[in-house]
Backbone as CSV, one residue per row, in Angstrom:
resi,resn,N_x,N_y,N_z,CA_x,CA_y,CA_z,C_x,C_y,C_z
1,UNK,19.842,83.622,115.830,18.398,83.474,115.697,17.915,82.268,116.469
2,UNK,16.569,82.294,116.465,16.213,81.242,117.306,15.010,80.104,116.304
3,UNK,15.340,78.923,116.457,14.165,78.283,115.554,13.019,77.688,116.041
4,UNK,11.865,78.009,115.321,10.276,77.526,116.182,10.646,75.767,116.481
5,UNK,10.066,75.433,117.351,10.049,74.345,117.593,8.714,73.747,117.848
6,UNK,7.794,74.558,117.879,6.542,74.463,118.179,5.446,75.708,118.016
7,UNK,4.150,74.851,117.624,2.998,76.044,117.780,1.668,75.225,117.754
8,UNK,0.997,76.100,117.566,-0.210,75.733,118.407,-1.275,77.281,118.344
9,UNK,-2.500,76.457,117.581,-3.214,77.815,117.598,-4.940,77.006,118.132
10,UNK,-6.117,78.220,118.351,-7.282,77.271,118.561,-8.179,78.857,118.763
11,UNK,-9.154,78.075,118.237,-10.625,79.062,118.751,-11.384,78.469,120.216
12,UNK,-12.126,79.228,121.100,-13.115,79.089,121.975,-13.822,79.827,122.190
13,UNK,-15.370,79.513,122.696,-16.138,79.832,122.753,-17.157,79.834,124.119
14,UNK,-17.562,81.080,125.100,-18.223,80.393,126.147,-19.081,81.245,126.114
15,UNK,-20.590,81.184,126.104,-21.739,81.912,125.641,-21.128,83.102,124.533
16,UNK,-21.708,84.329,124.971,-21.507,84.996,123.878,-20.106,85.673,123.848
17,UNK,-18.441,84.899,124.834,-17.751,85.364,124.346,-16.705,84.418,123.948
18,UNK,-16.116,84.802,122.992,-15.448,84.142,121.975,-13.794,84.823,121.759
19,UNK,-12.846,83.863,121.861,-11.395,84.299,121.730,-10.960,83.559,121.054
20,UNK,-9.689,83.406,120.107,-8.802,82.708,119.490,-7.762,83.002,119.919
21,UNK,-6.803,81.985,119.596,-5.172,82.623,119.887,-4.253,81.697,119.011
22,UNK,-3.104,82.161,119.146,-1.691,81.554,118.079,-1.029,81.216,119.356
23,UNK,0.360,80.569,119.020,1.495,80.421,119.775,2.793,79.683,119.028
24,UNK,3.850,80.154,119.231,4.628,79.933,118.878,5.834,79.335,120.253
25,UNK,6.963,78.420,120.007,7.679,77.995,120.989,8.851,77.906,119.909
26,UNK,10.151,78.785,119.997,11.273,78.803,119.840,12.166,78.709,120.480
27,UNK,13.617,77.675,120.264,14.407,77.740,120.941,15.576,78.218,120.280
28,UNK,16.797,78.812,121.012,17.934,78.716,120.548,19.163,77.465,120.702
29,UNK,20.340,77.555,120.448,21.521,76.499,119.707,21.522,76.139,122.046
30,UNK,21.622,77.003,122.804,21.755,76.682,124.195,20.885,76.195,124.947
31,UNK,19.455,75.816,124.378,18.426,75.509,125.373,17.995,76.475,125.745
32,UNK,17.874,77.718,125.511,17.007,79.068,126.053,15.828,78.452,124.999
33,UNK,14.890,79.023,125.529,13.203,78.901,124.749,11.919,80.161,125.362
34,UNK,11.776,80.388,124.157,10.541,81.755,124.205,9.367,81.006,124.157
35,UNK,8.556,81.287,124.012,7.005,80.903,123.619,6.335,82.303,123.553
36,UNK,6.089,82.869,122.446,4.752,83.953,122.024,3.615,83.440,122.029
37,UNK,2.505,83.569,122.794,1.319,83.812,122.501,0.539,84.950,121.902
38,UNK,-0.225,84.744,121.288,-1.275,86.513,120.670,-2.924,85.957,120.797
39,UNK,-3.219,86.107,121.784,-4.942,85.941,121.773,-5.654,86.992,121.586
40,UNK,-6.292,86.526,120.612,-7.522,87.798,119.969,-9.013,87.747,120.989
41,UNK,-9.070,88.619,121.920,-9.995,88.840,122.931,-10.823,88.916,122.755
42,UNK,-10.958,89.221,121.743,-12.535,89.752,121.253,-13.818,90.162,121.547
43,UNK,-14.567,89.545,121.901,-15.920,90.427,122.520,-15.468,90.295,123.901
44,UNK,-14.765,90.242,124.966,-14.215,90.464,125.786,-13.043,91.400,126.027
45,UNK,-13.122,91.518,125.389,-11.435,92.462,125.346,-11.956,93.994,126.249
46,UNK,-13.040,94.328,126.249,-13.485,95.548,127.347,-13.418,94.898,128.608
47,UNK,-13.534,94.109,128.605,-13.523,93.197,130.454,-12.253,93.369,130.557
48,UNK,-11.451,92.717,130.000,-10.131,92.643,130.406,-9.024,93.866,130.390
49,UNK,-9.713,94.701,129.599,-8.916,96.256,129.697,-9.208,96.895,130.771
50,UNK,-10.870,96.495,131.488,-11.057,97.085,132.603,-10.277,96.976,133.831
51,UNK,-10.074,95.552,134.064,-8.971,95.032,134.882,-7.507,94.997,134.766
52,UNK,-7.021,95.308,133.558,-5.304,95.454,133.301,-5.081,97.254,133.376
53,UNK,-6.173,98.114,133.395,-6.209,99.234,133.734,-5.695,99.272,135.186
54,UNK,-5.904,98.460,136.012,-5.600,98.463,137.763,-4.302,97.856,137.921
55,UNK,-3.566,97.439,136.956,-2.386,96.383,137.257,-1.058,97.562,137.091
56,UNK,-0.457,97.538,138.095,0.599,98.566,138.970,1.702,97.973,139.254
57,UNK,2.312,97.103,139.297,3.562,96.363,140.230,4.682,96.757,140.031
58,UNK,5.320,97.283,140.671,7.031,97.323,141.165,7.362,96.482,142.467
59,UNK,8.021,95.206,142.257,8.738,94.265,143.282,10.039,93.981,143.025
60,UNK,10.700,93.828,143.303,11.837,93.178,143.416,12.350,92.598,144.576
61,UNK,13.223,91.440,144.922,13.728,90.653,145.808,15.185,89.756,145.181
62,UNK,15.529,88.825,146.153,16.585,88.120,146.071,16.314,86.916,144.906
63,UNK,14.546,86.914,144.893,14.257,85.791,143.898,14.228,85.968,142.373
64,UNK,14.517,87.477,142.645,13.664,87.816,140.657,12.688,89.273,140.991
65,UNK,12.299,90.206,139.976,11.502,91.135,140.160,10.190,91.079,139.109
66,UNK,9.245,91.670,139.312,8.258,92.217,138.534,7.704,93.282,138.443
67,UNK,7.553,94.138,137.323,7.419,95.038,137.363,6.084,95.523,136.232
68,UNK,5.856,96.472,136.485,4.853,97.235,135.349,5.562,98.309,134.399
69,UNK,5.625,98.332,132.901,6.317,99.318,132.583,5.427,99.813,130.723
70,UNK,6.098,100.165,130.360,5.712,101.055,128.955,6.490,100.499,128.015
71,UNK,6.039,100.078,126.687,6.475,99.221,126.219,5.516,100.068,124.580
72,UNK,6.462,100.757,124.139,5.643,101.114,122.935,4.676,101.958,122.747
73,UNK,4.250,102.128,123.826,3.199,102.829,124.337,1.624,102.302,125.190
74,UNK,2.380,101.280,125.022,1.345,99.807,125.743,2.027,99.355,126.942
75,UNK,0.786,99.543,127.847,1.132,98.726,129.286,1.816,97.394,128.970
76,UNK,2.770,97.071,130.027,3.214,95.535,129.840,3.542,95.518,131.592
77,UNK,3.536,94.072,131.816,3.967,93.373,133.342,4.831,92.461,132.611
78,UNK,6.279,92.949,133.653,7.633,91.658,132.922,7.666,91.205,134.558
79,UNK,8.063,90.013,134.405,8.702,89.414,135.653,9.364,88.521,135.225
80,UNK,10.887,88.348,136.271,11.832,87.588,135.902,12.226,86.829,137.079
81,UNK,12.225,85.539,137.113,12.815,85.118,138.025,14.847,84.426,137.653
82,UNK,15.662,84.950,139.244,16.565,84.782,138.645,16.943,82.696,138.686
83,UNK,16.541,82.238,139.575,17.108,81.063,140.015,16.809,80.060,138.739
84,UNK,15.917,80.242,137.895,15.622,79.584,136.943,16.014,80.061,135.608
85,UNK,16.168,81.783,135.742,16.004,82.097,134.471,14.691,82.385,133.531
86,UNK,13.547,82.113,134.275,12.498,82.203,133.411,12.048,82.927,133.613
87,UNK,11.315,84.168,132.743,10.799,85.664,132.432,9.499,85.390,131.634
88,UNK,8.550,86.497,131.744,7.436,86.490,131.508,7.112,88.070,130.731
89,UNK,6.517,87.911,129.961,6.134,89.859,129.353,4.773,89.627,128.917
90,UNK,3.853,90.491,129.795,2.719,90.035,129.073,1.709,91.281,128.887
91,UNK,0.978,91.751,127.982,0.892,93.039,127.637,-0.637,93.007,126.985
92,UNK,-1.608,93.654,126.918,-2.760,94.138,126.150,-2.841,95.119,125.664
93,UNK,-2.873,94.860,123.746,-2.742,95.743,122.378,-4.356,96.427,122.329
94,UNK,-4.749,97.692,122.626,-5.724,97.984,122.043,-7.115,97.727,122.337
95,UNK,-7.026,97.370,123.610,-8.396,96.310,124.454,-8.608,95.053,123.372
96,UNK,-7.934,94.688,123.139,-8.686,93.451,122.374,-7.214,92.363,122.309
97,UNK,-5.689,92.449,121.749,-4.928,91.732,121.866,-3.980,91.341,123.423
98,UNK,-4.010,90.334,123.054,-3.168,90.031,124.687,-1.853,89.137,124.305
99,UNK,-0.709,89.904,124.538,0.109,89.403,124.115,0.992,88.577,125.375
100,UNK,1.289,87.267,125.084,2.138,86.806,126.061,3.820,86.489,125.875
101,UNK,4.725,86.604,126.579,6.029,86.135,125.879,6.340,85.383,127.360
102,UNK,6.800,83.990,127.523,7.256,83.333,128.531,9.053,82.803,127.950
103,UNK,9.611,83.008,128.923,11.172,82.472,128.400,12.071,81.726,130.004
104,UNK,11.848,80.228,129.254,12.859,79.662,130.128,14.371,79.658,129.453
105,UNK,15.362,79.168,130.788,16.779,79.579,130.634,17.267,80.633,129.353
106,UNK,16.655,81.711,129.679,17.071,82.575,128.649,16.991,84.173,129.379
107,UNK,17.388,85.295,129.202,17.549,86.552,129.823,16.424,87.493,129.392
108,UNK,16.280,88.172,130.105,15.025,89.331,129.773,14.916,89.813,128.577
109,UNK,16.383,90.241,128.368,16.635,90.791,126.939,16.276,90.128,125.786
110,UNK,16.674,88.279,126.156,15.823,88.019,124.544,14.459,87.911,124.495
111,UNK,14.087,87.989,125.740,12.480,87.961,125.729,11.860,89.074,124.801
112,UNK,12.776,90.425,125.600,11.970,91.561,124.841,12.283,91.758,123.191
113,UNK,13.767,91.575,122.876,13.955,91.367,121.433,12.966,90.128,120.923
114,UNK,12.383,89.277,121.450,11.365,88.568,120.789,10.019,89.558,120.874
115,UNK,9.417,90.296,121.738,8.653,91.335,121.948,8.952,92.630,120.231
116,UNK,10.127,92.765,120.970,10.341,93.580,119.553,9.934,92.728,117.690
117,UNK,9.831,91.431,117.832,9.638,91.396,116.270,8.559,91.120,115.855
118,UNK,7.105,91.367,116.958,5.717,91.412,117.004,5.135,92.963,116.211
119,UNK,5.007,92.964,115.771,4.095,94.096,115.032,3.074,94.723,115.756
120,UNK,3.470,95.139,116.695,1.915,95.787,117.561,1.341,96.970,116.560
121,UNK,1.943,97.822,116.140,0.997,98.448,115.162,0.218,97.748,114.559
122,UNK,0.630,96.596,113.889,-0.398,96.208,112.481,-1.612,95.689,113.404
123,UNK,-1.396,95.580,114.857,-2.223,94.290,115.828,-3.128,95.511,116.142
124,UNK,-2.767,96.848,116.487,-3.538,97.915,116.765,-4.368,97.962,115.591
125,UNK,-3.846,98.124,114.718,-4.485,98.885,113.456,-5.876,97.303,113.280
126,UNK,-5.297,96.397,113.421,-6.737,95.337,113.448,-7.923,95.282,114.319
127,UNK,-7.555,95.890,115.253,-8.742,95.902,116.618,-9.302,97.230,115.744
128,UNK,-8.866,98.394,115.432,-10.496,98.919,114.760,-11.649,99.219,114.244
């Protein structure tokens, strides 16, 4: 398992749109470290579905790849770079949640097993 080492949550506000978010920063016993974010989009969350509707990527190279893939049934963009180790998964629940997962010296896989212990249902079932 891995233990929080940090978090960090906050509201903002810029005319009439308004977001909050959480975050969490866990590490494990080796120095690998996740960080979850969950920002609640809120009266924005149609803007930003409009634009993650267009987001497509398949790359790969000698440095690391990124890609676009299906994740639950929710769009997600992972990118990994290899020279560092640090991976990224970042995904929008429902037009309204935006989920982030960033992981230095640590492998894709625990990124997404940290992905996996997020509840996107219950996060769906709140945006209605």
């Amino acid at each position: 398992g891995m233990a929080r080492t940090g978090y960090d949550s906050a509201r903002q506000q810029l005319g009439p749109f308004e977001a909050s978010f959480a975050q969490g920063t866990y590490e494990n016993t080796g120095g690998g470290r996740v960080t979850i974010k969950i920002t609640d989009a809120g009266s924005y969350g149609n803007l930003l579905s409009a634009a993650w509707g267009f987001v497509n990527v398949d790359q790969e190279d000698q440095e690391g790849s990124k890609r676009s893939v299906q994740y639950k049934g929710w769009r997600a963009l992972e990118e990994y770079r290899k020279r560092n180790q640090s991976s990224s998964i970042h995904m929008l629940v429902s037009q309204r949640f935006v989920i982030e997962l960033t992981g230095q010296s640590i492998a894709m896989d625990s990124v997404r097993s940290s992905l996996d212990a997020i509840n996107l249902d219950a996060l769906a079932r709140l945006a209605q």
